[in-house]
PDB file of N, CA, C and O in Angstrom:
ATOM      1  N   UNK A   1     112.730-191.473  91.573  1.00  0.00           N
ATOM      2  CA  UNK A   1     111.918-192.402  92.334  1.00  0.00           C
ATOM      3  C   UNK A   1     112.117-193.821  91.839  1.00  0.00           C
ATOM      4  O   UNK A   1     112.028-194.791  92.592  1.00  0.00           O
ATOM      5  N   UNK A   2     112.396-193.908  90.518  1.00  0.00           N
ATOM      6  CA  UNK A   2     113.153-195.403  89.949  1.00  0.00           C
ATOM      7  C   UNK A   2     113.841-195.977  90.317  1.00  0.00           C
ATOM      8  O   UNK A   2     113.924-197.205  90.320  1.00  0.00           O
ATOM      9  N   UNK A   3     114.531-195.176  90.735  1.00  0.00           N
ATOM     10  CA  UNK A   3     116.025-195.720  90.773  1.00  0.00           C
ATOM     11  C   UNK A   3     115.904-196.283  92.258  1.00  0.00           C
ATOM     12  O   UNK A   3     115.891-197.471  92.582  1.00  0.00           O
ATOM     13  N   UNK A   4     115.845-195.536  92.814  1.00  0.00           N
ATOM     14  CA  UNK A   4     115.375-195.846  94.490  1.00  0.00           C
ATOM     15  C   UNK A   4     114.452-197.399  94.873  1.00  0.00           C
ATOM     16  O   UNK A   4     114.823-198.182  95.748  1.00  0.00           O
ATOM     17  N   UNK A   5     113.464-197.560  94.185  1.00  0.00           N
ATOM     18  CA  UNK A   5     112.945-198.508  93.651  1.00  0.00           C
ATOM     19  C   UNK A   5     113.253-199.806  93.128  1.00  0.00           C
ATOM     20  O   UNK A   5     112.624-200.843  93.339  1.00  0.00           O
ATOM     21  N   UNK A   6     114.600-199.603  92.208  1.00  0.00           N
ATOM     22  CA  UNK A   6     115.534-200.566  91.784  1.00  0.00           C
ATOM     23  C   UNK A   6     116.503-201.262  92.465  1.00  0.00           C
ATOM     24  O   UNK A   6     117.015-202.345  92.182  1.00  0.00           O
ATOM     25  N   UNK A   7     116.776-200.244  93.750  1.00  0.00           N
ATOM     26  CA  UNK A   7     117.996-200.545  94.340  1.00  0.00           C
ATOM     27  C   UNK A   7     117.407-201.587  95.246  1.00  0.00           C
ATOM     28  O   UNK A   7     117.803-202.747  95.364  1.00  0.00           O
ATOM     29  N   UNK A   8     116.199-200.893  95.999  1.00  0.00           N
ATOM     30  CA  UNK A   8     115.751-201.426  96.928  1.00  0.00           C
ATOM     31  C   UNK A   8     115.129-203.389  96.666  1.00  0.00           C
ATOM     32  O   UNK A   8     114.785-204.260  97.465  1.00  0.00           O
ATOM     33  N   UNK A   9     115.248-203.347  95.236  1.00  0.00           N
ATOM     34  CA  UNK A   9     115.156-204.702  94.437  1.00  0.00           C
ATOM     35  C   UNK A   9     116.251-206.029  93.880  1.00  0.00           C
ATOM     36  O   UNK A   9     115.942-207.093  93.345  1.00  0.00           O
ATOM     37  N   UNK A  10     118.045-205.315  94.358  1.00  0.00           N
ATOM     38  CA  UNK A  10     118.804-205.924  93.783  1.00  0.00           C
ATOM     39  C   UNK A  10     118.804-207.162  94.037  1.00  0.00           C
ATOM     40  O   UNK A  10     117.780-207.804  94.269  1.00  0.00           O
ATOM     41  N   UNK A  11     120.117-207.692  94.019  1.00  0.00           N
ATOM     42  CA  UNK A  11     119.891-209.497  93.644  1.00  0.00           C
ATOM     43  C   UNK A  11     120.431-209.514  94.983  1.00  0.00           C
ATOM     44  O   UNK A  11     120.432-210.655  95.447  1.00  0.00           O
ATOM     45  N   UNK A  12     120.998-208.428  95.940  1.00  0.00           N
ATOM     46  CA  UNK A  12     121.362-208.889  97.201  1.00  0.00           C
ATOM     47  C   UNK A  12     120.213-208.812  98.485  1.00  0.00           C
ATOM     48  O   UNK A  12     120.410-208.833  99.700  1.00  0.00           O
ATOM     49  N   UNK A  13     118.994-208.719  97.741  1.00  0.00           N
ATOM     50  CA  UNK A  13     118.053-208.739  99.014  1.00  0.00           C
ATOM     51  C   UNK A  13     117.413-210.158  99.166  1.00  0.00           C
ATOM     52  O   UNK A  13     117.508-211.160  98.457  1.00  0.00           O
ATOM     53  N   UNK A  14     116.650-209.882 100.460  1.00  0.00           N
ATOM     54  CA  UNK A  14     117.063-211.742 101.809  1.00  0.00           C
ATOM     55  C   UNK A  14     115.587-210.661 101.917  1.00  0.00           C
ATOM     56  O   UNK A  14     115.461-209.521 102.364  1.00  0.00           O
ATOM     57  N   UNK A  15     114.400-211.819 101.156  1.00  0.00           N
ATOM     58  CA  UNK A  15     113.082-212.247 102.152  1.00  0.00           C
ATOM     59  C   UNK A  15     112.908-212.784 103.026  1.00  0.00           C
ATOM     60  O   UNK A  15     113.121-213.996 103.066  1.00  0.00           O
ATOM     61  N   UNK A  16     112.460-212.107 104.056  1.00  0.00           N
ATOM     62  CA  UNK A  16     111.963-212.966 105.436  1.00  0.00           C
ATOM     63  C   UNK A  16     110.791-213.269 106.003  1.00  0.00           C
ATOM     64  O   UNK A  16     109.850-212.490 105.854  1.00  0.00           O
ATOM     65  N   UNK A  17     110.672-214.202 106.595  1.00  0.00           N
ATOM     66  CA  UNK A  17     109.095-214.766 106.654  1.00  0.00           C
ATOM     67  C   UNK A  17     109.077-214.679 108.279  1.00  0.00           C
ATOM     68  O   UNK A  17     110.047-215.104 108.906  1.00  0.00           O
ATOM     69  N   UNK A  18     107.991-214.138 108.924  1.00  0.00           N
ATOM     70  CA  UNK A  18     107.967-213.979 110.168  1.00  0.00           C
ATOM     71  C   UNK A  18     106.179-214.815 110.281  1.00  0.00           C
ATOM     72  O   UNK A  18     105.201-214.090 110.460  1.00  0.00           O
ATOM     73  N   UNK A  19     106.049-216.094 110.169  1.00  0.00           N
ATOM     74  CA  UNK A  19     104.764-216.604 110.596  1.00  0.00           C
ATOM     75  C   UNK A  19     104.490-216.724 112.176  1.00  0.00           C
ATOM     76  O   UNK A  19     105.131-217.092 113.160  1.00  0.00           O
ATOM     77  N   UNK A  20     103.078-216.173 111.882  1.00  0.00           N
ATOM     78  CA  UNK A  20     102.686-215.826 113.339  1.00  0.00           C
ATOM     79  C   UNK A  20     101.498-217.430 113.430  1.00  0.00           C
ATOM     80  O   UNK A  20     100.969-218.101 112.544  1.00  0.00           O
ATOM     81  N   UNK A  21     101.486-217.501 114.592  1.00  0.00           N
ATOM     82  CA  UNK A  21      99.897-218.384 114.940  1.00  0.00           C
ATOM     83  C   UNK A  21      99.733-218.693 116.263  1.00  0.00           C
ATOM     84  O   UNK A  21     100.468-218.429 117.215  1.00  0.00           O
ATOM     85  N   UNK A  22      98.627-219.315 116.221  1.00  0.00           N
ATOM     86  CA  UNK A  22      98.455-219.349 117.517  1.00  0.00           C
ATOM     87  C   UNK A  22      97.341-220.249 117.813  1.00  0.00           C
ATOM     88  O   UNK A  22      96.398-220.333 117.026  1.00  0.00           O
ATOM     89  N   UNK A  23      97.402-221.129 119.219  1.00  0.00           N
ATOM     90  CA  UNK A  23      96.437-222.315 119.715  1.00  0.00           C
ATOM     91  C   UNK A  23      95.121-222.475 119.260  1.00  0.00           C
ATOM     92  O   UNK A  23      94.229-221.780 119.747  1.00  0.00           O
ATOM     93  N   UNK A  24      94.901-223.251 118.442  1.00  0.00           N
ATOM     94  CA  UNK A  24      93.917-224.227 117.312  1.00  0.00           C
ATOM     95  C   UNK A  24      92.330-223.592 118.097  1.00  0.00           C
ATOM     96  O   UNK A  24      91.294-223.252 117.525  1.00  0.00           O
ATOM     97  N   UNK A  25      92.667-223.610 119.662  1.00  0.00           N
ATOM     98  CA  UNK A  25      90.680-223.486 119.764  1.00  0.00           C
ATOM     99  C   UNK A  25      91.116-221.952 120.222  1.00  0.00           C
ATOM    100  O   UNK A  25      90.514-221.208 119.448  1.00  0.00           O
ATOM    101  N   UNK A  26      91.621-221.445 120.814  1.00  0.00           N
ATOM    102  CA  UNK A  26      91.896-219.932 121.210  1.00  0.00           C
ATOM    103  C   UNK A  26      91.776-219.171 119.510  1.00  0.00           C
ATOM    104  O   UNK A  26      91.600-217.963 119.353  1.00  0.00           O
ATOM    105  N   UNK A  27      91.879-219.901 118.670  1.00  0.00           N
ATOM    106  CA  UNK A  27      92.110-219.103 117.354  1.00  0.00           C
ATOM    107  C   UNK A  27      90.761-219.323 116.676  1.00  0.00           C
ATOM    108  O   UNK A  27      90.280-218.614 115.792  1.00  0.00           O
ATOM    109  N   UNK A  28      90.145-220.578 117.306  1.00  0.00           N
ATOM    110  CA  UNK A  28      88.734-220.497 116.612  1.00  0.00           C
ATOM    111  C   UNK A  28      87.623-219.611 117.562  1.00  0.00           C
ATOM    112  O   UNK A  28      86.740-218.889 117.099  1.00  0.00           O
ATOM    113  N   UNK A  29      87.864-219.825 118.848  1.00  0.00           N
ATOM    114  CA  UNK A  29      86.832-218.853 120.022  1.00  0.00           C
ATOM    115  C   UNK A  29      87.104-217.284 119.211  1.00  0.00           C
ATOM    116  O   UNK A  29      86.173-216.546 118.888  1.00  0.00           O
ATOM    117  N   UNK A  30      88.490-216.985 118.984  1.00  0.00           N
ATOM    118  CA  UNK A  30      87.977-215.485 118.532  1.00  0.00           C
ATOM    119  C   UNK A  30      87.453-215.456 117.158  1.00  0.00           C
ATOM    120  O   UNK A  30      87.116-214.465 116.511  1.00  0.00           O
ATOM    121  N   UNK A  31      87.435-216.651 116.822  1.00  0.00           N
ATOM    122  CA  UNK A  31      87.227-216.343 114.916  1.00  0.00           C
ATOM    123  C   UNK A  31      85.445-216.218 115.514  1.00  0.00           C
ATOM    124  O   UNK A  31      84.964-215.152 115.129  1.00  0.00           O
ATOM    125  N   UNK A  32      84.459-217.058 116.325  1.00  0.00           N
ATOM    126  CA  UNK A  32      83.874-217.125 116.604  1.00  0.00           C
ATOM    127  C   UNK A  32      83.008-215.759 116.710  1.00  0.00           C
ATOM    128  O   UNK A  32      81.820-215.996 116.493  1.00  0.00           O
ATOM    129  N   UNK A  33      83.200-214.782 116.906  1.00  0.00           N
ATOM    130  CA  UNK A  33      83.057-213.321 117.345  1.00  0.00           C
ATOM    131  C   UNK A  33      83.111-212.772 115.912  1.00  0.00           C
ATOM    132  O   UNK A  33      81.988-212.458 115.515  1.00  0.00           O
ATOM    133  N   UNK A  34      84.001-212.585 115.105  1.00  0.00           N
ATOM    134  CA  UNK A  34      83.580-211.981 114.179  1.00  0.00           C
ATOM    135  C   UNK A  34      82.029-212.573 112.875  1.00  0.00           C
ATOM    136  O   UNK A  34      81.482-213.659 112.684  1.00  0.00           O
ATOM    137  N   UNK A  35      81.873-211.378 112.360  1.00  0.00           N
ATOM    138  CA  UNK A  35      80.152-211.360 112.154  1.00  0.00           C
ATOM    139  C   UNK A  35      80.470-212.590 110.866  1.00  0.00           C
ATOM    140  O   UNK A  35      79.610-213.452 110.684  1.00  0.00           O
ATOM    141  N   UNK A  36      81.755-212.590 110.011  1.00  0.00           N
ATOM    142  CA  UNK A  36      81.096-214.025 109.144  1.00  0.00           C
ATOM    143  C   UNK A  36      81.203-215.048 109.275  1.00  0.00           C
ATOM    144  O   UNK A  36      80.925-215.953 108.489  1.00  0.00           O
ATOM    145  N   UNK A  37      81.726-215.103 110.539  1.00  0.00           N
ATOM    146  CA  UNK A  37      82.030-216.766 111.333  1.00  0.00           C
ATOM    147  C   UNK A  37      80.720-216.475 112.283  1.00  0.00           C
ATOM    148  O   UNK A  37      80.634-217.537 112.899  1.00  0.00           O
ATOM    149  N   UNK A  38      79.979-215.891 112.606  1.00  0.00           N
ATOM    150  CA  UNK A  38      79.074-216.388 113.442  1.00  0.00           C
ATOM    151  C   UNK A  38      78.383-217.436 113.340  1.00  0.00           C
ATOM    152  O   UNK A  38      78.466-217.881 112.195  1.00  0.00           O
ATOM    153  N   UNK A  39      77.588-218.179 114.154  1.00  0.00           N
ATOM    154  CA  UNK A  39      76.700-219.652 113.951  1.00  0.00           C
ATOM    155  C   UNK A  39      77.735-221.082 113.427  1.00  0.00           C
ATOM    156  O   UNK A  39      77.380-222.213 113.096  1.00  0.00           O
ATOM    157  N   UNK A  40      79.099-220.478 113.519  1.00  0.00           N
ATOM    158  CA  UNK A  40      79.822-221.745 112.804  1.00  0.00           C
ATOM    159  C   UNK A  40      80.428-222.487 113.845  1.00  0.00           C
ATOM    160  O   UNK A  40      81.098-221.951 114.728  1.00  0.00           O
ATOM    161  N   UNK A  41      80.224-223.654 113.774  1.00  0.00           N
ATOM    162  CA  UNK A  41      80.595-224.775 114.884  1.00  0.00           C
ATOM    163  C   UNK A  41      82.125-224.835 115.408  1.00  0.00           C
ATOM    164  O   UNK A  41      83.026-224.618 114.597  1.00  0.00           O
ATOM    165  N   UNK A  42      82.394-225.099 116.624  1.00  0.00           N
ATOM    166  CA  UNK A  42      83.833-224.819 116.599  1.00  0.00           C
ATOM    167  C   UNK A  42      84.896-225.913 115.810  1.00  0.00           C
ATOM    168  O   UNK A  42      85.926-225.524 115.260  1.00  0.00           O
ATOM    169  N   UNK A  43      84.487-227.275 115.848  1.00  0.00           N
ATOM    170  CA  UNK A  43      85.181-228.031 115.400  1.00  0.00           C
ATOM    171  C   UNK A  43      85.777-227.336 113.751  1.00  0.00           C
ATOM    172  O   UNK A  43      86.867-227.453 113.190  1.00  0.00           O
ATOM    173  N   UNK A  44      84.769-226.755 113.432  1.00  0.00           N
ATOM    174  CA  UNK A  44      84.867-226.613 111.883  1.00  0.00           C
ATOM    175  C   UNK A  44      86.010-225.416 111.705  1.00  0.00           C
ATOM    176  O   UNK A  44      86.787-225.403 110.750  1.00  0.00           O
ATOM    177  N   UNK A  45      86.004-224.379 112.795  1.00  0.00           N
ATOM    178  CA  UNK A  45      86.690-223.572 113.072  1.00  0.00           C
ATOM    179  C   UNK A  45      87.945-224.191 113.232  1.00  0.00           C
ATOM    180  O   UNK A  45      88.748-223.811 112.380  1.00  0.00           O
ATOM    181  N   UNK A  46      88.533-225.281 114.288  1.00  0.00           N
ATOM    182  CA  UNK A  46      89.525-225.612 114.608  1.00  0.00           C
ATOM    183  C   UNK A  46      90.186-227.163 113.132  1.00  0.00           C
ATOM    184  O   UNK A  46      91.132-227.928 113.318  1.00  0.00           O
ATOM    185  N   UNK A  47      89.567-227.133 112.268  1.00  0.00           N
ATOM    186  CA  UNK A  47      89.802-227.567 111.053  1.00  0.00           C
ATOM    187  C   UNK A  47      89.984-226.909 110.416  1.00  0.00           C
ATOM    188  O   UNK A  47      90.943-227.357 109.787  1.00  0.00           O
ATOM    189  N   UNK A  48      89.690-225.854 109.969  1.00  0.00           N
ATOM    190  CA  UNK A  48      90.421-224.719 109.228  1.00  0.00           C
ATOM    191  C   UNK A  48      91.620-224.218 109.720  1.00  0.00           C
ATOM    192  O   UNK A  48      92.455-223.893 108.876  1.00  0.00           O
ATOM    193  N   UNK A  49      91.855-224.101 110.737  1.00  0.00           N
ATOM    194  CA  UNK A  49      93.408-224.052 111.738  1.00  0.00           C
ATOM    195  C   UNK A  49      94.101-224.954 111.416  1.00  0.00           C
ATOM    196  O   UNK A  49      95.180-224.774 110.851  1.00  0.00           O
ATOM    197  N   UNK A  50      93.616-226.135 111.713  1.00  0.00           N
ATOM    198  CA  UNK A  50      94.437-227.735 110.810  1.00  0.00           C
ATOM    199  C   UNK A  50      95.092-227.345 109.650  1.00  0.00           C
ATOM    200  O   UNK A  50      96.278-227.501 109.362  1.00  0.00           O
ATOM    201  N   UNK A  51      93.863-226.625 108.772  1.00  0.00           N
ATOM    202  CA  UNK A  51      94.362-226.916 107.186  1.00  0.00           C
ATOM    203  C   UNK A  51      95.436-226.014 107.213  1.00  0.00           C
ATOM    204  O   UNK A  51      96.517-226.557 106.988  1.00  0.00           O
ATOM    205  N   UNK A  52      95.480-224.629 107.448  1.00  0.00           N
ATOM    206  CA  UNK A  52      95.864-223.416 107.383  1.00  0.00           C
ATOM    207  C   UNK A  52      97.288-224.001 107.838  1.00  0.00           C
ATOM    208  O   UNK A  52      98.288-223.997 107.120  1.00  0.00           O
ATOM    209  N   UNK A  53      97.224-224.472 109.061  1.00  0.00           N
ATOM    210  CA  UNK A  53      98.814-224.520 109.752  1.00  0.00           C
ATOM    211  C   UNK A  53      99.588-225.855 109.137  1.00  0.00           C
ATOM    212  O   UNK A  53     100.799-225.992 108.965  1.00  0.00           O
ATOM    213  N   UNK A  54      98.665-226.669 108.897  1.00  0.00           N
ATOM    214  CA  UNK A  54      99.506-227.958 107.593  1.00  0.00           C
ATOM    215  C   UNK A  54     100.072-226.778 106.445  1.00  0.00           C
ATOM    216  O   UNK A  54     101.242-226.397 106.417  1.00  0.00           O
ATOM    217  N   UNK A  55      98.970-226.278 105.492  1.00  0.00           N
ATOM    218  CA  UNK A  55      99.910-225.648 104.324  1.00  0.00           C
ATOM    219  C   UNK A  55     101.002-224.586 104.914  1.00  0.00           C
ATOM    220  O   UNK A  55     101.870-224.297 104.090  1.00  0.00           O
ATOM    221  N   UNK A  56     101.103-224.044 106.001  1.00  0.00           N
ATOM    222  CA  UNK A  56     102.286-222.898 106.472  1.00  0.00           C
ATOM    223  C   UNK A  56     103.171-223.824 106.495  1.00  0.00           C
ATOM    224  O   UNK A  56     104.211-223.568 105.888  1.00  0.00           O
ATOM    225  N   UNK A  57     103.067-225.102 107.148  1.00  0.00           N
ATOM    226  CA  UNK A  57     103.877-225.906 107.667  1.00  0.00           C
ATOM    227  C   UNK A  57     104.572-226.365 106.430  1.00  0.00           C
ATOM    228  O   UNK A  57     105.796-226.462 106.520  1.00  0.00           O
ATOM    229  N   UNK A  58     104.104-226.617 105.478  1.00  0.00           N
ATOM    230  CA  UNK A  58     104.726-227.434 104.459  1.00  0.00           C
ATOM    231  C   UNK A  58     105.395-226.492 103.448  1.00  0.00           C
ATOM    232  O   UNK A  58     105.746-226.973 102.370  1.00  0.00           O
ATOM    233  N   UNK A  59     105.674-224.731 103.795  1.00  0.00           N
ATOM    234  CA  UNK A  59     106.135-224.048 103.023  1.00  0.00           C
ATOM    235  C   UNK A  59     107.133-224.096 103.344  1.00  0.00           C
ATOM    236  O   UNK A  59     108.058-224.103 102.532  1.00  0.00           O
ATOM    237  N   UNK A  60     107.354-224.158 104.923  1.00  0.00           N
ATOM    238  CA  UNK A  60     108.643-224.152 105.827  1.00  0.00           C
ATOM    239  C   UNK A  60     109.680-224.538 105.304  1.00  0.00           C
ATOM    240  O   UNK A  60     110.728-223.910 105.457  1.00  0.00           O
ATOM    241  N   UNK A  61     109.602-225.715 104.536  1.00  0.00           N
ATOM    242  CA  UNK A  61     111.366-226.475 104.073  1.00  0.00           C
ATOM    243  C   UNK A  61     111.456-225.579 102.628  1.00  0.00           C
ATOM    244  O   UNK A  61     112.303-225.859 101.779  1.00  0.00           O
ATOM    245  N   UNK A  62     110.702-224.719 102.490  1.00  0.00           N
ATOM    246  CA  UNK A  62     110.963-224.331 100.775  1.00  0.00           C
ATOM    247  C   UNK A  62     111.990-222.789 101.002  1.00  0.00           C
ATOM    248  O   UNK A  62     112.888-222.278 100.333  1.00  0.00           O
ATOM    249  N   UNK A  63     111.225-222.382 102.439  1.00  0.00           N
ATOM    250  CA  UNK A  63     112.105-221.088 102.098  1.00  0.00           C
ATOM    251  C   UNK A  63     113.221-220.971 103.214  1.00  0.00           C
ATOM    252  O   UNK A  63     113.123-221.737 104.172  1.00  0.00           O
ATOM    253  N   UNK A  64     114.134-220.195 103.174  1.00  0.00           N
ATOM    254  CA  UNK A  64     115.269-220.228 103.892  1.00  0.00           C
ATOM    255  C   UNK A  64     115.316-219.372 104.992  1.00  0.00           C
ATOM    256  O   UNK A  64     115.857-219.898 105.965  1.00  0.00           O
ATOM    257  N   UNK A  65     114.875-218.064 105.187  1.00  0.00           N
ATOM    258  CA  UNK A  65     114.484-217.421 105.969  1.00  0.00           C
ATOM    259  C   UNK A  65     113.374-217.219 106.771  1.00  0.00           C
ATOM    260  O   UNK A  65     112.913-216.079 106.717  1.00  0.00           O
ATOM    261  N   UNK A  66     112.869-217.931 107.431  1.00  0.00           N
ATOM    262  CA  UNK A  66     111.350-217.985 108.235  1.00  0.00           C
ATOM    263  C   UNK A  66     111.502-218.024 109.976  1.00  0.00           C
ATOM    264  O   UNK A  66     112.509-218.618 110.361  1.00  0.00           O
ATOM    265  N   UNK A  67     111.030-217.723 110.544  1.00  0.00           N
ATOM    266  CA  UNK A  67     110.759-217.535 112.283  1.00  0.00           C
ATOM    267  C   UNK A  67     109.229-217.786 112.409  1.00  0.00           C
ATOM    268  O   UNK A  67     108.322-216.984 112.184  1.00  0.00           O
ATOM    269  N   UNK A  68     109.175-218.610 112.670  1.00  0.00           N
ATOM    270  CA  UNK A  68     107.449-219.095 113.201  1.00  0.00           C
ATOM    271  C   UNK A  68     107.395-218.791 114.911  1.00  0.00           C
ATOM    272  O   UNK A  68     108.168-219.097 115.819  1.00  0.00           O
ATOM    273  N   UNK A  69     106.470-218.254 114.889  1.00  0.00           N
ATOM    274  CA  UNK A  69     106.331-217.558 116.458  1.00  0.00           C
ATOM    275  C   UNK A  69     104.501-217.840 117.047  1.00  0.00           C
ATOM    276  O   UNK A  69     103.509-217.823 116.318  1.00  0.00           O
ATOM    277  N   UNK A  70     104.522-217.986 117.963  1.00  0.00           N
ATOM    278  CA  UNK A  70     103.217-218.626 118.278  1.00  0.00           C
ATOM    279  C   UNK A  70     102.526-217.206 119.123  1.00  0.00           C
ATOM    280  O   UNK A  70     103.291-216.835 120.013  1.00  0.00           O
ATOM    281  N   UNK A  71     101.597-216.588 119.046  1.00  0.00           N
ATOM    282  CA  UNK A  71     100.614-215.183 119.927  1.00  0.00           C
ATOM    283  C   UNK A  71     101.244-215.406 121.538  1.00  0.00           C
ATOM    284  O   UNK A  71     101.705-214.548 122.291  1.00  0.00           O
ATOM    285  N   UNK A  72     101.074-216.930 121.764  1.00  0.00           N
ATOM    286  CA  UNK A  72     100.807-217.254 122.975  1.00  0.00           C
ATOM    287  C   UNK A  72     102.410-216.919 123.738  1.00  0.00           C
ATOM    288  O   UNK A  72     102.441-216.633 124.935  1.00  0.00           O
ATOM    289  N   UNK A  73     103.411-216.974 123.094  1.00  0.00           N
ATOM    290  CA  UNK A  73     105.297-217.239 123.076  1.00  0.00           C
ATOM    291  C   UNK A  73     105.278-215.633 123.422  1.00  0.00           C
ATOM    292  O   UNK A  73     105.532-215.099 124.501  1.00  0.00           O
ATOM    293  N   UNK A  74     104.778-214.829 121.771  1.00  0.00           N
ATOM    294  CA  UNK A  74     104.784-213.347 122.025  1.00  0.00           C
ATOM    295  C   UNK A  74     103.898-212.674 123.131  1.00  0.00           C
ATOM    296  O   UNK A  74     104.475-211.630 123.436  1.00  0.00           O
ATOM    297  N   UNK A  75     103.338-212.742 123.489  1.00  0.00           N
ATOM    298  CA  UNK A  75     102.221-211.884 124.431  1.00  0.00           C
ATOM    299  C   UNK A  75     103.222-212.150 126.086  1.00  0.00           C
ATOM    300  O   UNK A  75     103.236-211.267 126.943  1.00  0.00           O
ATOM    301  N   UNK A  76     104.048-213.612 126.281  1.00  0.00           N
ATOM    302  CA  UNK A  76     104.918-213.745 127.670  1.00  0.00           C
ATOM    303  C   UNK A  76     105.846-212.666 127.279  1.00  0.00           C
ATOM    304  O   UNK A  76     105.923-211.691 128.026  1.00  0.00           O
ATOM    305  N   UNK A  77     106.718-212.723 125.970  1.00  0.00           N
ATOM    306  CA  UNK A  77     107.742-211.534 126.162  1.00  0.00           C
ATOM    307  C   UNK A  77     107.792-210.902 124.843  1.00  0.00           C
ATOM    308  O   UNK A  77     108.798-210.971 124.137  1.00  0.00           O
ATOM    309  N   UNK A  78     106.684-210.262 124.486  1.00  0.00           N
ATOM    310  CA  UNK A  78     106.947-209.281 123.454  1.00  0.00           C
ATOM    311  C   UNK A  78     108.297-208.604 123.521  1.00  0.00           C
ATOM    312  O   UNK A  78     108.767-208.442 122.395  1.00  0.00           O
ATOM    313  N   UNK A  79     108.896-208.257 124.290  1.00  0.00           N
ATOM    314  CA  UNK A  79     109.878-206.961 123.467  1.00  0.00           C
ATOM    315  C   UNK A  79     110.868-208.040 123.023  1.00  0.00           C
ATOM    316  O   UNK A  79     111.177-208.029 121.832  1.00  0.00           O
ATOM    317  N   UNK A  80     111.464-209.069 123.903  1.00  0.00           N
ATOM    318  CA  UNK A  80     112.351-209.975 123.469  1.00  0.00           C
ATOM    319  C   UNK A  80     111.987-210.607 121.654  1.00  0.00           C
ATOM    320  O   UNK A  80     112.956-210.736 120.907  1.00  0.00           O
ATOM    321  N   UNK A  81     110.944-210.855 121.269  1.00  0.00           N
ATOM    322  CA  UNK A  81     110.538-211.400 120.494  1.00  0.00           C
ATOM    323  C   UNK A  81     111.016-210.208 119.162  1.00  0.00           C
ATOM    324  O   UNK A  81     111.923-210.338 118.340  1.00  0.00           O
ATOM    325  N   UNK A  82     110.186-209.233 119.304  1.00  0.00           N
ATOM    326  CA  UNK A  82     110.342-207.713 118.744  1.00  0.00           C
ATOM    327  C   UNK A  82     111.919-207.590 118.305  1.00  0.00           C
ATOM    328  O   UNK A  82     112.442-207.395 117.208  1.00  0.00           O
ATOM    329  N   UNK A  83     112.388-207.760 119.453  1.00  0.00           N
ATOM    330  CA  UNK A  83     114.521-207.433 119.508  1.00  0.00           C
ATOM    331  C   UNK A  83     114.517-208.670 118.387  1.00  0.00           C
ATOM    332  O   UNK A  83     114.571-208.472 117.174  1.00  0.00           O
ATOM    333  N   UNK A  84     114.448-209.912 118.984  1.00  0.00           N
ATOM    334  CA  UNK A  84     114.793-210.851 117.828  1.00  0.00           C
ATOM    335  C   UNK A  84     114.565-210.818 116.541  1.00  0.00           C
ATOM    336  O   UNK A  84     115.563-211.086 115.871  1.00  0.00           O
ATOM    337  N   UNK A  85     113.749-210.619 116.037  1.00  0.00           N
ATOM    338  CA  UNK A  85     113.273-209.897 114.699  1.00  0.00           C
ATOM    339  C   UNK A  85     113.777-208.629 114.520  1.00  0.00           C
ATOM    340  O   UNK A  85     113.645-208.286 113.345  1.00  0.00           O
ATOM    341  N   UNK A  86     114.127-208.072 114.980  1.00  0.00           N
ATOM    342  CA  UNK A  86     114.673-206.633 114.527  1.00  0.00           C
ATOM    343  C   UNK A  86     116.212-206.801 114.322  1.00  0.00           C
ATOM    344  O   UNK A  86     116.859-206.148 113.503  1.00  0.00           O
ATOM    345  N   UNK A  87     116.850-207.984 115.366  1.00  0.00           N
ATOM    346  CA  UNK A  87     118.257-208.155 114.914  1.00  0.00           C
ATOM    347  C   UNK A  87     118.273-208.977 113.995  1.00  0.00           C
ATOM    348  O   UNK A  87     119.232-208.791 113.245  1.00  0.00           O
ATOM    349  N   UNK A  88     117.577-209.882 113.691  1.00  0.00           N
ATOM    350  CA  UNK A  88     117.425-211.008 112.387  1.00  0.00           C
ATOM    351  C   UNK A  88     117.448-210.469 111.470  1.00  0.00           C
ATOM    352  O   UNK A  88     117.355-211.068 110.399  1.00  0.00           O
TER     353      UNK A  88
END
């Protein structure tokens, strides 16, 4: 089971980053619904989206392998999206 383990670790493996997100108030209306965001204002909601998608954003130039994909891109053509990532 080590060994298997090891291999699957060599110096020839390629991390890939598949960031997902999606439209600033569509992402706060559903945060809205769950029970520990209830009573929370939306602006405050769609500032935490700010912050969140600034720091994703600023990881972007660090790593080499990343596909940023937006809910709204995937949900028109999931399987295309799916294929692309699966041939990547």
């Amino acid at each position: 089971s080590s060994s298997s383990s090891s291999s699957s670790s060599s110096s020839s493996s390629v991390v890939k980053f598949v960031m997902t997100t999606r439209h600033p108030i569509a992402n706060a209306l559903a945060h809205m619904k769950w029970r520990f965001c209830r009573g929370m204002k939306l602006n405050r909601l769609v500032d935490n989206w700010v912050h969140v998608n600034e720091y994703m954003r600023s990881d972007l130039p660090h790593l080499t392998h990343v596909k940023v994909i937006t809910l709204e891109e995937f949900t028109q053509d999931p399987d295309r999206f799916l294929d692309e990532v699966y041939r990547w």
